[in-house]
C-alpha positions in Angstrom: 3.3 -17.2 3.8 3.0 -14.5 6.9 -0.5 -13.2 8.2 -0.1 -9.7 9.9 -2.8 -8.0 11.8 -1.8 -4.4 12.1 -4.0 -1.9 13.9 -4.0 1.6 13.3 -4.5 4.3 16.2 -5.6 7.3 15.1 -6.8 10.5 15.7 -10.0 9.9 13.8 -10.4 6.2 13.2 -9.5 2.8 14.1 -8.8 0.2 12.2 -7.9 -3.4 11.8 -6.1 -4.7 8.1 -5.3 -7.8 8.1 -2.3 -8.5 4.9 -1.0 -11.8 3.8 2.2 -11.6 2.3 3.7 -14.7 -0.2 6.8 -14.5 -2.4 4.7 -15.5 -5.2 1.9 -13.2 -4.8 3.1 -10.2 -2.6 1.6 -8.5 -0.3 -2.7 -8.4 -0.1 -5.1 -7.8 2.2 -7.0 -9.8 4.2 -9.8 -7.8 5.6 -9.9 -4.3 6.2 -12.6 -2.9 8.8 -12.5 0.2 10.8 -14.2 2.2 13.7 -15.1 6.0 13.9 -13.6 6.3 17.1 -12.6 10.3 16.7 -10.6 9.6 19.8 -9.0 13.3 19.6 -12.4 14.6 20.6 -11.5 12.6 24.4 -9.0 14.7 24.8 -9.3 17.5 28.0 -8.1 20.5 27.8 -5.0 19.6 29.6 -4.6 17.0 26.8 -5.0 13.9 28.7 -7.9 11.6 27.4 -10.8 10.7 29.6 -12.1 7.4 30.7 -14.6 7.6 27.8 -12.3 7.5 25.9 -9.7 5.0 27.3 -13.0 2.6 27.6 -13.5 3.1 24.0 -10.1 2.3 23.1 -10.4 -0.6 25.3 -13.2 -2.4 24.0 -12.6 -1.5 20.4 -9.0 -3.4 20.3 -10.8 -6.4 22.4 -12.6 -6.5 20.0 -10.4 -6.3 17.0 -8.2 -8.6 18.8 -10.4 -11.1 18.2 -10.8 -11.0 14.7 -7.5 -10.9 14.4 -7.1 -14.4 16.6 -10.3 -15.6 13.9 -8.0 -14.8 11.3 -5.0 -16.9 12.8 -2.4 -14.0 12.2 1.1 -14.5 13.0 1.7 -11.4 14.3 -0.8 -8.3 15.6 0.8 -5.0 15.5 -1.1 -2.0 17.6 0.3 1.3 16.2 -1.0 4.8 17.4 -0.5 8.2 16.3 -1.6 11.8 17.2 -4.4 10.9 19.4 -2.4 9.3 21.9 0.8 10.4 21.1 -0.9 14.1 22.2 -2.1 12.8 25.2 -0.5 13.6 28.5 -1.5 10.5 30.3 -0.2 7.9 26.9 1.9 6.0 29.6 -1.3 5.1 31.8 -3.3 4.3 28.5 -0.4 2.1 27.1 0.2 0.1 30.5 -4.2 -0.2 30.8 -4.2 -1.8 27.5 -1.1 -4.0 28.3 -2.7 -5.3 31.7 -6.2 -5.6 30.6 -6.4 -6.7 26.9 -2.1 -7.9 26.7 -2.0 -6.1 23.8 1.2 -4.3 23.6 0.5 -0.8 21.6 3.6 0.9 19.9 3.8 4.6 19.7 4.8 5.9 16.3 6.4 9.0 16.6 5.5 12.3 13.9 8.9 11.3 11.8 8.1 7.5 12.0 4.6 8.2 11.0 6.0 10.4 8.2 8.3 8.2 7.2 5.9 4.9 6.3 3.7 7.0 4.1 6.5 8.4 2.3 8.0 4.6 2.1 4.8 3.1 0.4 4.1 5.7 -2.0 8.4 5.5 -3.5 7.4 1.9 -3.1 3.9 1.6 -5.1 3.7 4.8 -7.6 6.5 6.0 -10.3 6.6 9.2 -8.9 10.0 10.0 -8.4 9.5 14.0 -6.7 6.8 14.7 -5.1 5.8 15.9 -1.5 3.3 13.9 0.1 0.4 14.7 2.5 -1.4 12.4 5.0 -4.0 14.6 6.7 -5.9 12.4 9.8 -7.5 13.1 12.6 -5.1 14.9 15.1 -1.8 15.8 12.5 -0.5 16.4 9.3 2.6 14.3 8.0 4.0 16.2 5.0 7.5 14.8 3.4 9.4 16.1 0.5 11.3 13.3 -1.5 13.4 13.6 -5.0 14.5 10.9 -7.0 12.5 8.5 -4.3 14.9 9.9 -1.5 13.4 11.2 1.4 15.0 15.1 2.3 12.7 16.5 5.1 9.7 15.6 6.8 7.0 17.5 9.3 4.2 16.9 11.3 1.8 19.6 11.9 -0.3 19.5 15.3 -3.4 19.8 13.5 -5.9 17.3 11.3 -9.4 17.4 10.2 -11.4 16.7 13.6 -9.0 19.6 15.1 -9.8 21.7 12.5 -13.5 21.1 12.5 -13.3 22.0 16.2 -11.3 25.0 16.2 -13.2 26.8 13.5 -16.2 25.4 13.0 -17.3 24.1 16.4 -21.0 25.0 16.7 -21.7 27.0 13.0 -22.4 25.1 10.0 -19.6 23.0 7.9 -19.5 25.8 5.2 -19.8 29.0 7.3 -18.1 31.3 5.3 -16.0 33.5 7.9 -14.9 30.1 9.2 -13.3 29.0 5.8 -11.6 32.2 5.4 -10.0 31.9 8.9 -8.9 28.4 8.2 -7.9 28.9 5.2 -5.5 32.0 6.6 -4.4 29.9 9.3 -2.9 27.1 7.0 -0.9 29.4 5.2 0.7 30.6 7.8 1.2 27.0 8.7 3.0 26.0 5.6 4.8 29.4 5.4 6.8 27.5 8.0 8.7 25.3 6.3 10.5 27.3 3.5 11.0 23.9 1.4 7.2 23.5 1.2 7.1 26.8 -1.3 7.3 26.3 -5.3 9.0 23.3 -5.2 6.7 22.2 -8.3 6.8 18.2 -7.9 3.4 16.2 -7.2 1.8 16.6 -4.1 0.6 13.1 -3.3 -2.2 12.6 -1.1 -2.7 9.5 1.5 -5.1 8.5 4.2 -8.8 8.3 4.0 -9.7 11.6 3.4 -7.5 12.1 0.2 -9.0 8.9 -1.0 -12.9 10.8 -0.7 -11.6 13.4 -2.7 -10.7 10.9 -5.2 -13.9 9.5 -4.9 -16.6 12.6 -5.1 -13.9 13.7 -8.3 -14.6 10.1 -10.0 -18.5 10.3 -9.2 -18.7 13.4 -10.8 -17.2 12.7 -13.6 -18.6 8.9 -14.0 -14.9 7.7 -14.4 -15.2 4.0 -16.2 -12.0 2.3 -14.2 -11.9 1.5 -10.6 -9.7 2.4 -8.0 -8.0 5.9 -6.8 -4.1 4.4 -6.4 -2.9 6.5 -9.2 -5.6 8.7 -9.9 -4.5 12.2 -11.2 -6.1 15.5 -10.4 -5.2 19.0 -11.8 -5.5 22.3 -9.5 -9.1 23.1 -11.4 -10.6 19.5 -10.0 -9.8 20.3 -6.6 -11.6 23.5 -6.8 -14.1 21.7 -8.3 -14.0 19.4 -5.6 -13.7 22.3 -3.2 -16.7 24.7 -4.7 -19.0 21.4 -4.2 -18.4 20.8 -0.6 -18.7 24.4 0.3 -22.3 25.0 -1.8 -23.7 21.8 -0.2 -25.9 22.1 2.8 -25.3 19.2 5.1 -28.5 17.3 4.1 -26.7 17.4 0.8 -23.7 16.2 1.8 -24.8 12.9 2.1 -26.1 12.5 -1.2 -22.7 13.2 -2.7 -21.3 9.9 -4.3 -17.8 8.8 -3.5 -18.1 10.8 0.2 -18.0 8.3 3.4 -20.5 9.3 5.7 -18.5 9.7 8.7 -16.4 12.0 6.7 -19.0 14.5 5.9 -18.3 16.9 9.0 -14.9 17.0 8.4 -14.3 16.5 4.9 -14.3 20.3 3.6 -11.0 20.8 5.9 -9.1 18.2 4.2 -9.8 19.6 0.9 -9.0 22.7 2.6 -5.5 21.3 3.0 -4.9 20.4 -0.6 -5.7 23.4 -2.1 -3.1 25.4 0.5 -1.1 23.2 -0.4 -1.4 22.7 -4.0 -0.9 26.5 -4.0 2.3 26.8 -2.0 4.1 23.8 -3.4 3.0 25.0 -7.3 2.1 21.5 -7.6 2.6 19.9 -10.8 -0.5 17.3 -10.3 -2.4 15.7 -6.9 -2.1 12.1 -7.4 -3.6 10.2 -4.5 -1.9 6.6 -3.0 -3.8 4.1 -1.5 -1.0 2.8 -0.1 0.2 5.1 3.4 0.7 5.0 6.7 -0.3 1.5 7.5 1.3 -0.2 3.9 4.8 1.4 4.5 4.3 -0.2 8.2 3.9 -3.5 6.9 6.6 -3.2 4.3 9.1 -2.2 6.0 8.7 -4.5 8.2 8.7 -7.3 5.9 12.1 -6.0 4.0 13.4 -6.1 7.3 13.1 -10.1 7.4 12.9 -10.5 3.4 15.4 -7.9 2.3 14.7 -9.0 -1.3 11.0 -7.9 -1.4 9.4 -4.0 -2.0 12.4 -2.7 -4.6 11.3 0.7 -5.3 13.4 0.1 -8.5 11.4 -2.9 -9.5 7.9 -2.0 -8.6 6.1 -2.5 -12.3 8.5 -5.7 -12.5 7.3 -7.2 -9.1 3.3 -6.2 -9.5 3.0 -7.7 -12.5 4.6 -11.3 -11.3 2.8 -11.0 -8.6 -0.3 -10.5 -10.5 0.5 -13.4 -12.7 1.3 -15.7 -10.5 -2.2 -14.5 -8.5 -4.3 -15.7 -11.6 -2.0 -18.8 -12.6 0.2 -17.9 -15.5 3.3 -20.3 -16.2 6.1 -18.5 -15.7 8.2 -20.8 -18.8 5.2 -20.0 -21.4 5.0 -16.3 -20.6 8.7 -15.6 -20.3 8.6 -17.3 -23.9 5.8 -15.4 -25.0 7.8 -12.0 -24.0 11.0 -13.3 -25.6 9.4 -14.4 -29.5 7.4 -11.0 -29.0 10.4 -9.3 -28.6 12.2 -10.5 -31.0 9.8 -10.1 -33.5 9.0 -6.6 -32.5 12.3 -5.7 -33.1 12.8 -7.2 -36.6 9.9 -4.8 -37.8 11.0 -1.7 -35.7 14.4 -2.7 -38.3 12.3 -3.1 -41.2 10.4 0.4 -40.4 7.2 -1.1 -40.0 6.1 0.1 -37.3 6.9 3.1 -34.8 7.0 2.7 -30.9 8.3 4.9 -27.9 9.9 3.0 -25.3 7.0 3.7 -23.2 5.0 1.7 -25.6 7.4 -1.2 -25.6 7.8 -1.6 -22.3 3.6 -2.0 -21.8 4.0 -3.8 -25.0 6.6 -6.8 -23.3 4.4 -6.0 -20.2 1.0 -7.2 -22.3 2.8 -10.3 -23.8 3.6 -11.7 -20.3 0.2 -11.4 -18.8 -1.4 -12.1 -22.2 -5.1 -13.8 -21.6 -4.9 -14.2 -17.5 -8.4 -14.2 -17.5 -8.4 -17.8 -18.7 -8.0 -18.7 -15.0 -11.9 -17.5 -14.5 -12.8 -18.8 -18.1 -11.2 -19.9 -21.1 -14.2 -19.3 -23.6 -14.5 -15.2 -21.9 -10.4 -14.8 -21.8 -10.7 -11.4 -23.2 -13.2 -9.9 -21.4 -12.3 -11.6 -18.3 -8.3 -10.7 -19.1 -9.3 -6.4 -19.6 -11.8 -5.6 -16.6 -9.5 -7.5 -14.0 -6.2 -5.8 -15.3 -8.3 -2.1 -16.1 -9.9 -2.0 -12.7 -7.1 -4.0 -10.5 -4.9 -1.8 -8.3 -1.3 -2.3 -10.1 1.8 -0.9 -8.6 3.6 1.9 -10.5 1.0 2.3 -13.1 -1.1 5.3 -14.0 -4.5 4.4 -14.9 -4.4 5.7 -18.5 -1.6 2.7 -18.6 -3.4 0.7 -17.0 -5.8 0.5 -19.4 -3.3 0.1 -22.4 -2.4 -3.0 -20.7 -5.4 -4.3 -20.3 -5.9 -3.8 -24.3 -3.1 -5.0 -25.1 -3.2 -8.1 -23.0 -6.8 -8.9 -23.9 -6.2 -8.5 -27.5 -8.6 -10.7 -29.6 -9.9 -8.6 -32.3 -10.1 -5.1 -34.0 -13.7 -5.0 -32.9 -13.5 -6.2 -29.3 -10.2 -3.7 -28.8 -12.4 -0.8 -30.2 -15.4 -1.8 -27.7 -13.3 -2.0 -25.0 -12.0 1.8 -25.7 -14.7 2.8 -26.0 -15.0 2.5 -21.9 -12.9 5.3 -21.4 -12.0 6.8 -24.8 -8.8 8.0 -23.7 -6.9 6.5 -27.1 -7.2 8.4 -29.7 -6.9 6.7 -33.2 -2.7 6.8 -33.9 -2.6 5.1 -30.4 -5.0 2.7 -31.0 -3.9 1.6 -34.2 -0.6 0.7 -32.6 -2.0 -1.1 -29.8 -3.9 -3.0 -32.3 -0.7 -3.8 -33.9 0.8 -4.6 -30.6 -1.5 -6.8 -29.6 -1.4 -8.6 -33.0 2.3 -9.3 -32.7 1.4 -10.9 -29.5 -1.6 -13.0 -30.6 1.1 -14.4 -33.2 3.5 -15.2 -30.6 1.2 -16.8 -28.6 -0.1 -19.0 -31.2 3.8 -20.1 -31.6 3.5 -21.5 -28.1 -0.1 -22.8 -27.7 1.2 -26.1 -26.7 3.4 -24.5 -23.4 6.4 -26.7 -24.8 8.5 -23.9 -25.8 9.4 -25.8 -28.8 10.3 -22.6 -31.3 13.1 -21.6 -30.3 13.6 -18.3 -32.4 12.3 -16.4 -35.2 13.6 -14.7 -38.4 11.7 -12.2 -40.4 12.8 -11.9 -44.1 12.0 -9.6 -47.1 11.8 -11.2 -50.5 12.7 -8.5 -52.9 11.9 -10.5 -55.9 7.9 -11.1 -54.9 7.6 -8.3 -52.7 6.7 -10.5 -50.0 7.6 -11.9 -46.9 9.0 -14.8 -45.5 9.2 -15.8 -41.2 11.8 -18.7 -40.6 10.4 -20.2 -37.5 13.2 -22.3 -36.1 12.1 -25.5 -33.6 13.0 -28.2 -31.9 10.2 -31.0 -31.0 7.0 -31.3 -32.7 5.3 -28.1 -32.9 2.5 -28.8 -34.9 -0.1 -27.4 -33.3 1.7 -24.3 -33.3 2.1 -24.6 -36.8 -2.1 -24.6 -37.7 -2.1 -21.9 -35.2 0.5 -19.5 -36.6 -1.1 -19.9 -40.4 -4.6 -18.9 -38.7 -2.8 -15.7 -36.7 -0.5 -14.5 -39.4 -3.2 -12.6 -40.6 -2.2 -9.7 -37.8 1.6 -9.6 -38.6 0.1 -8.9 -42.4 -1.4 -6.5 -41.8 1.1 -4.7 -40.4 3.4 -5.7 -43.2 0.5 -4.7 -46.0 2.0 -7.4 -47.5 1.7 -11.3 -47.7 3.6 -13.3 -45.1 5.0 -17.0 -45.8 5.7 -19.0 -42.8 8.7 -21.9 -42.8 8.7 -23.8 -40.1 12.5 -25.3 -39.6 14.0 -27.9 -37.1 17.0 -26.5 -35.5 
């Protein structure tokens, strides 16, 4: 188990996340807390930042410095970006904080900076193109990436608090004229960079200000799942998102749910910045990451020493053993589970009984190995419990419509409880739910045929009896399963009903 305190620098903000990182349960966070430092707003003319400031700096790492020595971390890690990489007296600033404070601050520099957000969203989403965008105080980190490989990256000198200042210093935050200029002057911008136009991949947003448009998008729309890793806007919600910002008077501003109220002067630029940019890429979709800059930090660092962790090839694979392991599922019983569900799945897939993509078998094997995790909060609640942690947990490499299919299928107790749980979102429609409620029926079954955690059935056989029209499952053991022979006769029920015929069940000893 490592504690690592990282501190993140910027232009706009600083803050202090603190992540624990454990083979079993990967990487989480501690404690995430932050400071609207705006530092770019120290800077003179000449670029060099003032002794405000510097003193500001100064007493906000003393003071994260010791939270982090509260925490116990193993290692603190001070990273800065535009702010101070811009300034013209950095090495003065660096060598104060070193003599007064000993904190040692490294200097990331614009490809670095790049690089980290573009690592931990190939590393945490199953976007395989895209171009991402990390708009912050001082700079704009854009990369373009295809098939998860990384093929040019820029940093513009320009973020939201330099964009508030250079067209809307002293006229209100939805001036028109100002809008229009901005709006001109990022276009030129991006004309720059000839691989930025009609690539048509995602544009993938990251940093605080992405995640407020995710936010005011949800609260509009009273979205029933948590969380914006994932979340998936089209062209027309960020002109939604856009045409509300720049109708709202200030006062109004901070009435809008989802917006952080030291974001409300310089929010409208970063949407501002999406929609050029949506527009030159011909985006395909915004999805937004909550993992960037200071994630792809961390992870990378920890491949570095670990070089088995953070596959981008394995990222559904490792979130969800990570998850189990987080809420105390055997590995034996749910590798088990997934291996009878299997198995039987595929008997009636051969017996036309049921039609699946191999989307829908992979969340289906998925489902079957966290099946009922929310028996570590309660036993008696398992369902319940098992849907709104897996629905509104931040998963790795899942969209959220998946994520909710998982949760279903995982938490699958009933026909009735599976339609009130849809009913949340009312995304299935009723050809999808009627195979999730098969689905999750196969793996009720299975997990009856292991309700012991002895692993004593060993294989199943699904037969047709021509003569009776009926049919038979050979359950082959070795032990004494017979508590997973009562339950099996009580669950067969859902493997008949996708049969629409009687099922006989023979238990045999190997």
């Amino acid at each position: 188990m490592e504690r690592i305190g990282l501190i993140d620098i910027g232009s706009n903000t600083i803050r202090l996340v603190i992540f624990e990182f454990d083979k079993k349960t990967g990487l989480n966070e501690l404690l995430n807390i932050k400071t609207p430092a705006r530092l770019s707003q120290y800077l003179t003319d000449d670029l060099a930042m003032n002794n405000d400031g510097i003193e500001l700096l100064t007493q906000t790492l003393q003071s994260f410095k010791t939270v982090a020595d509260k925490f116990e971390v193993d290692e603190l890690h001070p990273v800065a970006t535009a702010a101070i990489r811009q300034s013209t007296n950095r090495t003065k600033i660096i060598e104060k904080i070193k003599k007064d404070l000993d904190i040692k601050i490294k200097l990331i520099p614009e490809e670095e900076e790049a690089f980290y957000g573009f690592y931990a969203i190939t590393h945490t989403t199953d976007i395989q193109d895209g171009i991402s965008v990390d708009i912050g105080g001082g700079s704009t980190e854009v990369t373009l990436f295809k098939n998860k490989k990384l093929k040019a990256a820029h940093s513009f000198p320009f973020g939201v608090v330099t964009l508030q200042r250079k067209f809307f210093d002293n006229k209100d935050h939805n001036d028109k004229s100002a809008i229009k200029d901005m709006e001109k002057f990022l276009s030129k911008q991006f004309d720059q960079l000839s691989w930025l136009k009609n690539q048509k991949v995602a544009l993938v947003g990251i940093g605080g200000s992405a995640r407020n448009v995710a936010r005011i998008h949800q609260s509009e729309h009273s979205y029933p799942i948590g969380g914006v890793h994932n979340y998936t806007m089209t062209e027309d919600n960020i002109e939604e998102v856009y045409s509300i910002l720049k109708k709202s008077s200030r006062d109004d501003l901070k009435d809008i749910d989802g917006l952080s109220r030291d974001r409300i002067d310089i929010i409208l630029p970063a949407v501002a910045v999406f929609n050029s940019l949506f527009d030159k890429i011909d985006a395909t979709q915004f999805t937004f990451s909550r993992k960037g800059l200071r994630e792809g930090y961390v992870m990378n660092t920890i491949s570095e020493r670990h070089p088995s962790e953070f596959k981008k090839e394995n990222i559904r694979k490792d979130a969800l053993y990570h998850l189990a392991n987080e809420y105390g599922i055997e590995a034996s019983s749910a590798e088990q589970r997934v291996k009878l569900a299997q198995s039987l799945l595929d008997q009636l897939i051969d017996l036309d009984k049921i039609e699946l993509s191999e989307k829908e078998q992979t969340l289906f094997a998925e489902g079957a190995y966290l099946y009922y995790l929310g028996r570590f909060i309660d036993a008696d609640s398992s369902s319940p419990h098992t849907y709104y942690i897996i629905a509104n947990s931040m998963i790795d490499g899942f969209k959220h419509e998946d994520r909710v299919k998982l949760a279903l299928l995982a938490s699958f107790k009933n026909k009735s409880l599976l339609k009130f749980f849809s009913r949340e979102t009312k995304w299935l429609k009723d050809k999808e739910l009627d195979n999730i409620q098969h689905l999750g029926g196969i793996i009720k079954f299975v997990n009856a045929l292991n309700i012991s955690h002895t692993s004593a059935v060993e294989r199943v056989q699904l037969e047709e009896d021509e003569d009776n029209d009926k049919y038979r499952l050979n359950v082959y053991y070795n032990g004494a399963p017979i508590a997973e022979e009562y339950q099996a006769h009580r669950q067969k029920k859902h493997i008949e009903k996708i049969l629409k015929e009687d099922l006989s069940i023979i238990f045999t000893k190997s």
